[in-house]
Backbone as ProteinMPNN parsed JSONL, in Angstrom:
{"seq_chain_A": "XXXXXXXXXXXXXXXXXXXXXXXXXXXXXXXXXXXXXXXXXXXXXXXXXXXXXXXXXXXXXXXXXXXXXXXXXXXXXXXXXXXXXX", "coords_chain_A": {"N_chain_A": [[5.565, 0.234, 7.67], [2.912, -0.641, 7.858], [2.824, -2.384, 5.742], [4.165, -4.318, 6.442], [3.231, -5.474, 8.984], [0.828, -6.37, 7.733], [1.976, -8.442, 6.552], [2.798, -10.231, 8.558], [0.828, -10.303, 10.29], [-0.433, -12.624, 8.82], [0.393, -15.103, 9.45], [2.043, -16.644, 8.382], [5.222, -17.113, 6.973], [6.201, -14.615, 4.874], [8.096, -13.032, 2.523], [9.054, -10.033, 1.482], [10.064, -9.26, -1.691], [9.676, -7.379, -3.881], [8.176, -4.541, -4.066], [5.805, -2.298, -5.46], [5.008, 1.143, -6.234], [2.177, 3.264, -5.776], [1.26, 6.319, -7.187], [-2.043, 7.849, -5.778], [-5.71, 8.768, -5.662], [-8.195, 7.942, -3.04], [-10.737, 6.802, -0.955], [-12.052, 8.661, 1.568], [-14.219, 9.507, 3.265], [-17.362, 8.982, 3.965], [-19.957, 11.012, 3.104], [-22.818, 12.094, 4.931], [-24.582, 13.227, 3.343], [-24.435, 11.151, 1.18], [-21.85, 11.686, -0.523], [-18.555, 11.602, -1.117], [-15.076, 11.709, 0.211], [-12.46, 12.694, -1.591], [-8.967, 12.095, -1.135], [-5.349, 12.136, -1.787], [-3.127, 9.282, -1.858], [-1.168, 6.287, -0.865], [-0.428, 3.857, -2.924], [0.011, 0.238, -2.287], [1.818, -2.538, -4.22], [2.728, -6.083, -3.224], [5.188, -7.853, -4.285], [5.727, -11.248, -2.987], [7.524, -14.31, -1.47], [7.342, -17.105, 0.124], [8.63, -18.666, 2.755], [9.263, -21.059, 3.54], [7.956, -22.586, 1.285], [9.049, -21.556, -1.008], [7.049, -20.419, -2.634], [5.537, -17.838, -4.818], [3.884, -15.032, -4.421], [1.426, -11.93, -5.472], [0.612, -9.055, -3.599], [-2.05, -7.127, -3.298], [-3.932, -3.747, -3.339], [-6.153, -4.588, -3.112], [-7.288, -6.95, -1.477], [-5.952, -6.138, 0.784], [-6.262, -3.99, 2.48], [-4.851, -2.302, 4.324], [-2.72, -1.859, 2.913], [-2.895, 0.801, 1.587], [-1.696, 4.007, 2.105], [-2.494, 6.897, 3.147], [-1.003, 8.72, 5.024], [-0.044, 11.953, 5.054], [2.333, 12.616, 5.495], [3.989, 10.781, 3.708], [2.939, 10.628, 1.287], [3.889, 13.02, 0.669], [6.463, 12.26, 0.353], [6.765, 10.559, -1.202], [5.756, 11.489, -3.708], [7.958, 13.694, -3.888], [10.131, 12.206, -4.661], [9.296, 11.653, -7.413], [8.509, 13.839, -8.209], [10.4, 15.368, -8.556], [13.864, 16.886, -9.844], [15.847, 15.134, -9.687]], "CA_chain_A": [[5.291, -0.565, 8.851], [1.657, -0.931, 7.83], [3.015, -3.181, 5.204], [5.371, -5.719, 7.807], [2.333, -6.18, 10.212], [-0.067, -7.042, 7.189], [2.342, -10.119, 5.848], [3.521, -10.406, 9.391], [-0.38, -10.896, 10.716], [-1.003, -13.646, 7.917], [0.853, -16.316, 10.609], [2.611, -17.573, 7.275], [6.172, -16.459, 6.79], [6.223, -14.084, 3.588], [9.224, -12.441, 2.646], [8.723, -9.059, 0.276], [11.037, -8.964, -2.614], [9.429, -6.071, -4.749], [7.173, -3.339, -4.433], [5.845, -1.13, -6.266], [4.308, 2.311, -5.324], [1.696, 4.28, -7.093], [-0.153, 7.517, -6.165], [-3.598, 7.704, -6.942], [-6.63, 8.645, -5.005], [-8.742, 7.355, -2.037], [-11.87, 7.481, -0.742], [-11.52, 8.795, 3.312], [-15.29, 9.289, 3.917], [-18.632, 9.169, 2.683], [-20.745, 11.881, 4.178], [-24.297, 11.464, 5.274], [-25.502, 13.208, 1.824], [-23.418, 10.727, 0.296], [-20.721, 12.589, -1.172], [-17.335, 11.051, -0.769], [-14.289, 12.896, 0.155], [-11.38, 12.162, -1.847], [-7.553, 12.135, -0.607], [-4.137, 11.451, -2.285], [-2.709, 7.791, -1.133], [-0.128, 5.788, -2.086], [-1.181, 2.375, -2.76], [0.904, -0.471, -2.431], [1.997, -3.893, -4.306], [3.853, -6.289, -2.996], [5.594, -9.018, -4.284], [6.475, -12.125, -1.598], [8.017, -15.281, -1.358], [7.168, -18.038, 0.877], [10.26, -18.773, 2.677], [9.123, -22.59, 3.176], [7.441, -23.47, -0.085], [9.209, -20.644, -2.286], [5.736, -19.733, -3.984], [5.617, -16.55, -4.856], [2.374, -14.135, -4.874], [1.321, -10.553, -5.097], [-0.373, -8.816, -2.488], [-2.813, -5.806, -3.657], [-4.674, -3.018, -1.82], [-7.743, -4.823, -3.317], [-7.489, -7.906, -0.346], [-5.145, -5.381, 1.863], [-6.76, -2.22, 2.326], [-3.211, -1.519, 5.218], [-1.359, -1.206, 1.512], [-3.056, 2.321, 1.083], [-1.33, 4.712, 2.725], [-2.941, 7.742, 3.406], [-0.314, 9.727, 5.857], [0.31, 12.977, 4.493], [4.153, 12.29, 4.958], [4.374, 9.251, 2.629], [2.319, 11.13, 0.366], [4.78, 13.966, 0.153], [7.736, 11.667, 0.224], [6.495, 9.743, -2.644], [5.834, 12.81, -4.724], [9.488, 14.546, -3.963], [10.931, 11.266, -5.537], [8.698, 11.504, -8.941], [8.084, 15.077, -9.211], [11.643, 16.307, -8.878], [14.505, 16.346, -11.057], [17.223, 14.93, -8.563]], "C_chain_A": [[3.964, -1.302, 8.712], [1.842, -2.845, 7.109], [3.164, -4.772, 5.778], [4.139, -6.073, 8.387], [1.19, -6.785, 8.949], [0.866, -8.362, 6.986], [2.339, -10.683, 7.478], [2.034, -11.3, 10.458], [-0.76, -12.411, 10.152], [-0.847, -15.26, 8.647], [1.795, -17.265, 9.498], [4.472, -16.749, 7.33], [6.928, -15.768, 5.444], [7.17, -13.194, 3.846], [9.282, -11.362, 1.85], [9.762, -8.813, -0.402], [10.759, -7.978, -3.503], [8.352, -5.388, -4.421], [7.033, -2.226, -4.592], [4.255, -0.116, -5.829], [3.76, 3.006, -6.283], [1.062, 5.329, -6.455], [-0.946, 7.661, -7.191], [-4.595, 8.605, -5.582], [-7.061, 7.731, -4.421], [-10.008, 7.866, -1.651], [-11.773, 7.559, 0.676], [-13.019, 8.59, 3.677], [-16.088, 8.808, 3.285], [-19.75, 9.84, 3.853], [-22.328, 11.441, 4.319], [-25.096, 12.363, 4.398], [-25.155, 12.071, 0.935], [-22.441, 10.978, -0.396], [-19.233, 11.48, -0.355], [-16.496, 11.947, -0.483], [-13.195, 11.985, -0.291], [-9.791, 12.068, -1.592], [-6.219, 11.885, -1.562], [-3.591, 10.343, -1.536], [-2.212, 7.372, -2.121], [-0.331, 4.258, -1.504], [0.037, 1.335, -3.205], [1.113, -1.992, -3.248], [3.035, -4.272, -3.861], [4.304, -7.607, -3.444], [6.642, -9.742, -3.246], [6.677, -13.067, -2.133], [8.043, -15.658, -0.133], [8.025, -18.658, 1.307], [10.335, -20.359, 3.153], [8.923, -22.86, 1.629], [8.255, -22.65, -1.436], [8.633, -20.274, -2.713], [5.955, -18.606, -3.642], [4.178, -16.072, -4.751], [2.751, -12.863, -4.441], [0.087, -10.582, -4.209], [-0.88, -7.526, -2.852], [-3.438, -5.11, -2.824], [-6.294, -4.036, -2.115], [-7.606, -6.112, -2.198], [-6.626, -7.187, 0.846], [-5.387, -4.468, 2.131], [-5.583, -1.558, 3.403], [-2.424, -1.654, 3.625], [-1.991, 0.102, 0.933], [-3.11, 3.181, 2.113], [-1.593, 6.008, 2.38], [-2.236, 8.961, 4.274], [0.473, 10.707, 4.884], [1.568, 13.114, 4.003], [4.667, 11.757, 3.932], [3.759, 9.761, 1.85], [3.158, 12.283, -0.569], [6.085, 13.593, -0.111], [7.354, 11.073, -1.231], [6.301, 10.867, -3.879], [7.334, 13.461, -4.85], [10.592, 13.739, -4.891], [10.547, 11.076, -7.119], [8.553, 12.96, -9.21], [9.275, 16.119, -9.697], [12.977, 16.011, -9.515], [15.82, 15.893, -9.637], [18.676, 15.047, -9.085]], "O_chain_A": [[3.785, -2.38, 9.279], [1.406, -3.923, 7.514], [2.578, -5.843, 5.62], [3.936, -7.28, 8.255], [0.631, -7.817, 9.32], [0.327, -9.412, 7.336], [1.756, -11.763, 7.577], [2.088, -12.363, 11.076], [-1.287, -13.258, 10.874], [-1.585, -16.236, 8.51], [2.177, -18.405, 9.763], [4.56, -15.663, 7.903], [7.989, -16.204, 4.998], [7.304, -12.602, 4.917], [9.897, -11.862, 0.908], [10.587, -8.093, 0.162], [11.783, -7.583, -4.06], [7.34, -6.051, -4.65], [7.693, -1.273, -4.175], [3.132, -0.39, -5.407], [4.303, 3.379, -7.323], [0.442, 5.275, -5.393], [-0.932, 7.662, -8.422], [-3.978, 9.012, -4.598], [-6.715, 6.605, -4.778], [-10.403, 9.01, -1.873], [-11.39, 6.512, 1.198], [-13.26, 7.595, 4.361], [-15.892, 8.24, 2.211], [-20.18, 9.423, 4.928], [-22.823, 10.463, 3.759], [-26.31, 12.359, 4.607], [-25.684, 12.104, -0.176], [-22.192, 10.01, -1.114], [-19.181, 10.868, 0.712], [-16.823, 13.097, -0.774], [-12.911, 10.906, 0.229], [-9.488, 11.768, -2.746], [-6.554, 10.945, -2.282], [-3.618, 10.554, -0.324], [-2.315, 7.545, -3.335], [-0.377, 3.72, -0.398], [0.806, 1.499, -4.153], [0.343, -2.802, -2.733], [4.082, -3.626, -3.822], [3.73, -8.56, -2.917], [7.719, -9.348, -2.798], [6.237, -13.167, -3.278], [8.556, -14.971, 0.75], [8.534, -19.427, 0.491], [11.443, -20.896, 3.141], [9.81, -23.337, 0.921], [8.129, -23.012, -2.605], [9.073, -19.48, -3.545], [6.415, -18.215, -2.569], [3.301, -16.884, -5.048], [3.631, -12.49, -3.666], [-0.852, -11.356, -4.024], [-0.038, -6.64, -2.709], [-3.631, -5.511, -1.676], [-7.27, -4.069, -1.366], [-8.835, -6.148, -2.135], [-6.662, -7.775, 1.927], [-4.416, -3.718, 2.026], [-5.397, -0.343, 3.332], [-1.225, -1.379, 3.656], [-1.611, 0.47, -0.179], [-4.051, 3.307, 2.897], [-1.036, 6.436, 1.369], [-2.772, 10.07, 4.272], [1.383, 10.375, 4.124], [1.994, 13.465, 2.902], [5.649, 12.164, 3.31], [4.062, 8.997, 0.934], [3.183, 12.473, -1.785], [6.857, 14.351, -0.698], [7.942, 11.409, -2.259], [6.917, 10.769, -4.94], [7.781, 13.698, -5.972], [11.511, 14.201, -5.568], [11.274, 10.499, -7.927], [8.475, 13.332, -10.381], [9.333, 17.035, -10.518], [13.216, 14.822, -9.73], [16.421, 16.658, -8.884], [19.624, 14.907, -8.312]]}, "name": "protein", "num_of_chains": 1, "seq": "XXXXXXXXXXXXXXXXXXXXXXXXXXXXXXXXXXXXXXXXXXXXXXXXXXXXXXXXXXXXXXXXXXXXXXXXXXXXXXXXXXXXXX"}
């Protein structure tokens, strides 16, 4: 959902034809020693299409920081699909 409201905010009409899901780490805080606290998150690309002009582009967490998903759920969903033998 995070995804839909980022293209969906842009006021452009982008259409997502691929993306791809990675888990990695995140940084959630940064404490007031400085210390970070780190998290599991699943970070998103997305490839769109411009449903006037056809151009295509990717969309990264590095200009989207709503493509790193942090909810525990999606964290464990995304793991059940890579870690198990189905």
């Amino acid at each position: 959902q995070a995804v839909v409201a980022s293209l969906v905010g842009m006021g452009e009409d982008w259409q997502a034809v691929q993306v791809w899901a990675r888990l990695g780490k995140d940084v959630l805080t940064l404490a007031e020693d400085g210390a970070y606290t780190m998290i599991d998150a699943v970070s998103l690309t997305v490839e769109a299409v411009h449903a006037e002009t056809k151009g295509r582009r990717i969309f990264t967490v590095s200009d989207y920081p709503a493509f790193i998903i942090t909810d525990p759920a999606a964290v464990t969903f995304f793991r059940f699909f890579t870690t198990n033998n189905l």
